[in-house]
MIVO-67691 format. One line per 10 residues: number of its first residue (from 1); for each residue x, y, z of N, C-alpha, C, O. Coordinates in steps of 0.05 Angstrom, whole numbers, plus 5000, padded with zeros to 4 digits. Example, Ala and Ser with C-alpha at 12.3 -4.5 7.8 and 13.67 -1.06 7.14 Angstrom:
<pts>
1) 5264 4886 5156 5246 4910 5156 5264 4934 5156 5285 4934 5169 ~ 5257 4955 5142 5273 4979 5143 5258 5001 5157 5268 5023 5161 .
</pts>
This chain:
<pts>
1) 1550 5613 2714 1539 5633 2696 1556 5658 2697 1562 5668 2718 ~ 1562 5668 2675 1583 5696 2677 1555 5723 2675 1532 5722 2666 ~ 1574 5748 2690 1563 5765 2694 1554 5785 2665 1568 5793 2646 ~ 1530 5787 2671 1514 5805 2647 1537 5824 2642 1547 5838 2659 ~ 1543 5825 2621 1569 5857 2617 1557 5877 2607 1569 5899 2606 ~ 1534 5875 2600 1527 5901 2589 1493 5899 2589 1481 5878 2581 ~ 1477 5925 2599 1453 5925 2620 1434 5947 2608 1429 5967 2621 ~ 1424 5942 2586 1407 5961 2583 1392 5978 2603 1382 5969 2624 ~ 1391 6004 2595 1377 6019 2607 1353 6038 2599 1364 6056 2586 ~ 1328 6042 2598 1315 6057 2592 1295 6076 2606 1288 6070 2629 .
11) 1287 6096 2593 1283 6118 2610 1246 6115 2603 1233 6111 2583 ~ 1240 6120 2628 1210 6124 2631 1193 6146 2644 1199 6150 2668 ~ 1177 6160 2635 1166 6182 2647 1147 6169 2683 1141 6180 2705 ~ 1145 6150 2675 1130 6139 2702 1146 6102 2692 1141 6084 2676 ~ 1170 6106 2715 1190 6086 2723 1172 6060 2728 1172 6038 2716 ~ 1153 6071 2760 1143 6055 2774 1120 6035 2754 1120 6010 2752 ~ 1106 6052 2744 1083 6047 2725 1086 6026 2701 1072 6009 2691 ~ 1116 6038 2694 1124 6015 2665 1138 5997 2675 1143 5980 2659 ~ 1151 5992 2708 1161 5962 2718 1133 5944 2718 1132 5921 2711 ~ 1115 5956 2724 1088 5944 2726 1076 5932 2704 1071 5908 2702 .
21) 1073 5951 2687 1077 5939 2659 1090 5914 2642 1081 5896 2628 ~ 1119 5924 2649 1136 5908 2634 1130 5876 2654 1123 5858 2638 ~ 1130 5870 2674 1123 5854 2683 1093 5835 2675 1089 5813 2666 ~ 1082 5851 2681 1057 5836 2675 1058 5826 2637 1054 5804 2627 ~ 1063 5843 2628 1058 5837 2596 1081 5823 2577 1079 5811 2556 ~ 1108 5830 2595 1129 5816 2574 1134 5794 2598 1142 5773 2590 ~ 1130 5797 2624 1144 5776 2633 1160 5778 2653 1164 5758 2667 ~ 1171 5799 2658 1191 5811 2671 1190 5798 2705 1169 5788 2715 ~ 1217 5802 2720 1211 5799 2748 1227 5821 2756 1250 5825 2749 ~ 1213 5836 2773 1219 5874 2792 1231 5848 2817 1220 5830 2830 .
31) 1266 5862 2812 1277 5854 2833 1287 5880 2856 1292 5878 2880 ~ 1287 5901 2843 1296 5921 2862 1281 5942 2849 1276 5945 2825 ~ 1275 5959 2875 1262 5989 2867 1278 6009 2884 1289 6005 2905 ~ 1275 6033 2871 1292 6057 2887 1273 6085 2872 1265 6090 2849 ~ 1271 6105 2906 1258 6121 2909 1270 6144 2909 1294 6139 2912 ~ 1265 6168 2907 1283 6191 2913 1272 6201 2930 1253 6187 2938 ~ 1276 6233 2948 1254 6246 2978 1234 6249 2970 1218 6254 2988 ~ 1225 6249 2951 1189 6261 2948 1179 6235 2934 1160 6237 2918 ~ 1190 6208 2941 1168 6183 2939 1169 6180 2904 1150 6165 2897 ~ 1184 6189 2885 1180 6188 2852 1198 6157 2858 1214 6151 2875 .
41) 1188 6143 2840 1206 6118 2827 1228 6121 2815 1222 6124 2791 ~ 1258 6122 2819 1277 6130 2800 1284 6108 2791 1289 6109 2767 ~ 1286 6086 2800 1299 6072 2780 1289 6049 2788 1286 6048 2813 ~ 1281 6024 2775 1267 5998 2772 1296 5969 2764 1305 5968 2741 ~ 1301 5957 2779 1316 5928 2761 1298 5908 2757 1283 5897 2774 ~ 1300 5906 2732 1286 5883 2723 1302 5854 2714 1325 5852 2707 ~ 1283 5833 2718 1290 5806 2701 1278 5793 2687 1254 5797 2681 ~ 1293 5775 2679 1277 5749 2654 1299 5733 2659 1319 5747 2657 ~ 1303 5714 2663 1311 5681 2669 1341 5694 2665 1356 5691 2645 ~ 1348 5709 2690 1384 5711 2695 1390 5738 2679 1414 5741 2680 .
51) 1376 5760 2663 1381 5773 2644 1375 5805 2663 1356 5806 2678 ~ 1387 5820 2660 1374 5851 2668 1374 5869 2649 1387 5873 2628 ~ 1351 5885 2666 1342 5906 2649 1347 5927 2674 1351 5919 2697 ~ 1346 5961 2663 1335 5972 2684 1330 5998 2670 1341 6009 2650 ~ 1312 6006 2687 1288 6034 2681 1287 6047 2697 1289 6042 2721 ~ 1282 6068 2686 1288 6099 2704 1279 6118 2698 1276 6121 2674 ~ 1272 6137 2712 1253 6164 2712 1280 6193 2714 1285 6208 2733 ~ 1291 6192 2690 1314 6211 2693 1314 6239 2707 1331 6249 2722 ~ 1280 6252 2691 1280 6283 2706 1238 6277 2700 1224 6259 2691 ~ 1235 6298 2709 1206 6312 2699 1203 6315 2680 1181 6310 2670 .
61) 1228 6328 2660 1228 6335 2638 1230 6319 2617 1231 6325 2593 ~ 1230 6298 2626 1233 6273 2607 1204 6266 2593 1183 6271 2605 ~ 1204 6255 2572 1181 6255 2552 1186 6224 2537 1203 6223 2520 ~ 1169 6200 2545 1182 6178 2525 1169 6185 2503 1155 6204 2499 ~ 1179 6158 2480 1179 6161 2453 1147 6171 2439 1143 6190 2424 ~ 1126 6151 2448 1107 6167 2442 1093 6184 2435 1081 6189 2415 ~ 1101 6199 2471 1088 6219 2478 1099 6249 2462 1085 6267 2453 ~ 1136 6246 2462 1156 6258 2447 1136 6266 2413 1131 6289 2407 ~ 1128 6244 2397 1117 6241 2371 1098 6260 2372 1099 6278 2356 ~ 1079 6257 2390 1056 6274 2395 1068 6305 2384 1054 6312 2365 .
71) 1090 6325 2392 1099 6351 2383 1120 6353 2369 1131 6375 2366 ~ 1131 6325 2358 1150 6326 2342 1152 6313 2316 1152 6289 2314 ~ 1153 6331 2293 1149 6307 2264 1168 6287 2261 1162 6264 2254 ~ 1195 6295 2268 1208 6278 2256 1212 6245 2282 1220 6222 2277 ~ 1206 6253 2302 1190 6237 2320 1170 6217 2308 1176 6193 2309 ~ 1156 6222 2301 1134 6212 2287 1138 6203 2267 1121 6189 2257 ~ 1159 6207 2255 1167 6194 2228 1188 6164 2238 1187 6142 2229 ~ 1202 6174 2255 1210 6145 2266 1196 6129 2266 1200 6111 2250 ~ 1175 6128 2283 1154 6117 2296 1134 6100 2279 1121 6083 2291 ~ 1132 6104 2254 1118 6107 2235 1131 6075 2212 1119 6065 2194 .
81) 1154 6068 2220 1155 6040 2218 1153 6021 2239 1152 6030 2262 ~ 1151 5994 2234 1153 5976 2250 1174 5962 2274 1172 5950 2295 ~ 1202 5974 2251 1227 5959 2261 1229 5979 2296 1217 5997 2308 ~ 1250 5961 2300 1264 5981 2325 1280 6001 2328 1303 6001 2321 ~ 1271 6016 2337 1284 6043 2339 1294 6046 2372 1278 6047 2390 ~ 1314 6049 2373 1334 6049 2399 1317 6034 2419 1307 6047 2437 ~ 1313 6013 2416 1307 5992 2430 1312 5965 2445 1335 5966 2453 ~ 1304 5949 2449 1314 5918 2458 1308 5894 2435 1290 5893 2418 ~ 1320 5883 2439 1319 5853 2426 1330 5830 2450 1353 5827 2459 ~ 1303 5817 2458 1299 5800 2479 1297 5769 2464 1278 5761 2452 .
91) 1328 5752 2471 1318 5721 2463 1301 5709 2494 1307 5712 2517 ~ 1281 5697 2480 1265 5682 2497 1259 5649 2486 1261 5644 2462 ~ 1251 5630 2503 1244 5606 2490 1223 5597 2478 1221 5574 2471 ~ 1196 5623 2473 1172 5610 2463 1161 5637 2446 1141 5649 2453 ~ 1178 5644 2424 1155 5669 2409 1135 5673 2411 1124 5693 2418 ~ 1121 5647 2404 1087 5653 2398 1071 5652 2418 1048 5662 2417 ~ 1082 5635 2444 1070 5633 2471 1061 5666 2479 1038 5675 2480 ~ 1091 5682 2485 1101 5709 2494 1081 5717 2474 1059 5721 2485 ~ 1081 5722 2440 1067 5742 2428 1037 5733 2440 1027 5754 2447 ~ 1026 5719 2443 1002 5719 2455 0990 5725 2477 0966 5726 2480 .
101) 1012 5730 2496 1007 5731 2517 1003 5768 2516 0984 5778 2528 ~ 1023 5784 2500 1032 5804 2494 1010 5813 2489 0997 5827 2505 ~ 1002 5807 2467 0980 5814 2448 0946 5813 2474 0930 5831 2474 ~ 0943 5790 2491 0921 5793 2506 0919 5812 2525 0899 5820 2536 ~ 0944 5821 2531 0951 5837 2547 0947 5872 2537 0943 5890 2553 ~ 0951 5875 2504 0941 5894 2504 0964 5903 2495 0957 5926 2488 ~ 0985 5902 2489 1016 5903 2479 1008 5920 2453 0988 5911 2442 ~ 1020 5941 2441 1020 5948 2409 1041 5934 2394 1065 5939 2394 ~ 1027 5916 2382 1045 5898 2362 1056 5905 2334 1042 5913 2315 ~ 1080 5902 2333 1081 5922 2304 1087 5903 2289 1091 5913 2267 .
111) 1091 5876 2289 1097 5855 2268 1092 5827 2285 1106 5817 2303 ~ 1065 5816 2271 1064 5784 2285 1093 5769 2281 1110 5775 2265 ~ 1092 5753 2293 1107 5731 2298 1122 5718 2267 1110 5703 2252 ~ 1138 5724 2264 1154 5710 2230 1188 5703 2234 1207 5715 2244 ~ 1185 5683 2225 1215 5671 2210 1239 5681 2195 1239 5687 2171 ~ 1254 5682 2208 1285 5690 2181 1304 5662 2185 1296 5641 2195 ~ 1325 5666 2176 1344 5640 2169 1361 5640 2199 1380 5624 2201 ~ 1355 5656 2220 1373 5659 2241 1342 5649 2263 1341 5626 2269 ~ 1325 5665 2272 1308 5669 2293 1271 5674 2281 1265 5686 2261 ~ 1252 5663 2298 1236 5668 2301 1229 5694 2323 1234 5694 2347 .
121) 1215 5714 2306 1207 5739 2321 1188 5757 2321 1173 5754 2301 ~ 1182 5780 2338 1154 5792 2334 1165 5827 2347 1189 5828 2355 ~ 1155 5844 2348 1166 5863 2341 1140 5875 2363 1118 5872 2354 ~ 1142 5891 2395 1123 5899 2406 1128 5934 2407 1148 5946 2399 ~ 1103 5946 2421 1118 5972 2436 1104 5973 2464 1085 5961 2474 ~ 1113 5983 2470 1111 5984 2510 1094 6013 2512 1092 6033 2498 ~ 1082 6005 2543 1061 6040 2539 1069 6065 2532 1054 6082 2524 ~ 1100 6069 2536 1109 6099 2527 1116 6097 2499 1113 6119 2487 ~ 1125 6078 2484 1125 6070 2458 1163 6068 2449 1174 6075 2428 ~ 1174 6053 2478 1198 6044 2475 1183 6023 2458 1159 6016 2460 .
131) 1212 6010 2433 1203 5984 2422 1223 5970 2423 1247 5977 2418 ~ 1214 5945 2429 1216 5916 2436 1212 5893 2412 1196 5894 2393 ~ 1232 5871 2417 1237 5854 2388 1249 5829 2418 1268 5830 2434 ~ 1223 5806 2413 1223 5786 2425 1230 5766 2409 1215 5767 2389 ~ 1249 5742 2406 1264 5722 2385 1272 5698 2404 1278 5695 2428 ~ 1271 5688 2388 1273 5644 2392 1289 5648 2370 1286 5656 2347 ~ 1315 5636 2389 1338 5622 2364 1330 5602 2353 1317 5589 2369 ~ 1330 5590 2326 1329 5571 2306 1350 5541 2311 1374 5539 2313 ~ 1334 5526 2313 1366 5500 2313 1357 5496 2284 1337 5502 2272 ~ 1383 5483 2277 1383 5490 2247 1395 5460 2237 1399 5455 2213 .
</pts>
């Protein structure tokens, strides 16, 4: 298997909290955690079948997408469609398995599960309101 070349990263106001998250609800496996002197979560590696992710608590001052919308219009106007906005796009092997599991879990779903000529996909957001686009390639 060749090495991941390129490793998303995203920023979380509570690191620890959204490895927890992303785990339980998309699936994820927390392979490494790292702390700074006063015990904060800085940074989380995550997986999915050989794939990484990783998350991180940049400063205090950090505000995810959300929470950001809450005092900002044009924030909120992003937000305010379904698609992805500086986000991930995760292939997995079972859309509708994952969207259900997503969805019981409590996930904000911004588009059930639908078809194009390439992939089956569904469109989530995560508790700070990073968004997420889960897809099953098509054999054709």
């Amino acid at each position: 298997m060749s090495e991941q070349r390129v490793i998303p990263m995203l920023a979380y106001e509570d690191a620890g909290r959204a490895a927890e998250w992303i785990t339980k609800v998309f699936g994820f496996r927390e392979t490494e955690r790292f702390h700074n002197g006063a015990g904060t979560v800085t940074d989380v590696v995550l997986d999915l079948d050989g794939a990484t992710v990783l998350i991180g608590h940049p400063s205090d001052a950090y505000q995810g997408p959300r929470r950001h919308a809450q005092a900002c219009a044009l924030a909120r106007q992003w937000l305010e469609t379904q698609f992805i906005v500086d986000g991930l796009v995760v292939y997995i092997g079972d859309v509708d398995t994952h969207f259900g599991h997503a969805k019981r879990a409590g996930a904000k779903i911004l588009s059930e599960p639908e078809s194009n000529e390439r992939q089956r996909q569904y469109r989530v957001e995560d508790l700070e309101g990073h968004r997420w686009m889960f897809a099953q390639k098509l054999t054709i």
